[in-house]
Phi, psi and omega in degrees: 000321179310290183312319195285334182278303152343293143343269176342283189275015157297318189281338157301318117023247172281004181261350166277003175268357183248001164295127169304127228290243188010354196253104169277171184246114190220198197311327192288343189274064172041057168070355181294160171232049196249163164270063189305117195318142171245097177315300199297324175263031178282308156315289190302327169294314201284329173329274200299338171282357161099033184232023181031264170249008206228036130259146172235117170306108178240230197312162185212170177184180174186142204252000178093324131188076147239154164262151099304115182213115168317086184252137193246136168236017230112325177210132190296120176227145204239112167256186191220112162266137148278134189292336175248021168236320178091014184256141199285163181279242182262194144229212176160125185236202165074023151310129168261076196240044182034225220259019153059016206307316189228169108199170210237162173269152143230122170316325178297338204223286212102012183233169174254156196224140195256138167235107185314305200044207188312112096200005200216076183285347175261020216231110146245166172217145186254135191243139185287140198263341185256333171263001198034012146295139177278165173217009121187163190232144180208160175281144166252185148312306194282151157255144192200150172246349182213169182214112171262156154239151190225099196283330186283316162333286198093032173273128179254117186252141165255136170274122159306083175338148175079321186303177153218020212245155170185138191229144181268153178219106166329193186280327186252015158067042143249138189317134184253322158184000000 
């Protein structure tokens, strides 16, 4: 059973690296709740986060409907889209989410949850989708760079930091295999 979930969320995986950036990925991608960077609005992200070309669109995520999306310069300011105008919700910034690399909804807790990576690869943060506030940061096992959720699971797959390694993780980010 282990092995087949693996599978599964290898391929899911790798079948969101093969979406066209313009393509969001929600409930229909087997419950994953990920973002594919959205090339066509990348001006309009850094536009709207006021930080011009000395930003980087770093982690996405999308709740199916709002996009989230992390731009980071140092400090995290966090936007909010809707997803069928594309026009922005909020923003918010002076959010501490490191270096902000990835992150996901979980649909079970309602919250979005941030995998810090650098400068703190063992570093999440969990973010409120209405106040764009974290509302806690916590240590894992893991060092990681990227993160999915998966709700009918209650499954977390993490990219290993250094890696091309991912490890699946429960709800409470102890490791399944």
């Amino acid at each position: 059973m282990k092995r087949s979930i693996m599978c599964i969320v290898a391929f899911m995986i790798s079948l969101s690296m093969l979406i066209p950036a313009n393509i969001i990925t929600a409930e229909a991608a087997g419950g994953f709740y990920d973002v594919a960077t959205m090339v066509a609005i990348k001006n309009n992200i850094e536009k709207d986060a006021g930080l011009g070309n000395y930003a980087t669109v770093q982690g996405a995520c999308t709740d199916s409907k709002y996009a989230y999306y992390a731009v980071n310069t140092g400090y995290t300011t966090l936007l909010k889209y809707n997803v069928n105008t594309w026009e922005l919700v909020s923003k918010t910034s002076g959010n501490y989410l490191g270096h902000a690399n990835d992150m996901t909804y979980n649909k079970n807790l309602g919250l979005l949850v941030v995998a810090h990576n650098s400068p703190e690869y063992d570093v999440i943060s969990f973010v409120n989708p209405d106040s764009l506030r974290v509302v806690e940061t916590r240590k894992i096992k893991h060092k990681i760079h990227s993160i999915s959720y998966n709700a009918s699971y209650d499954y977390y797959v993490a990219g290993l930091s250094g890696t091309y390694d991912f490890v699946i993780l429960d709800g409470e980010f102890k490791e399944i295999a």
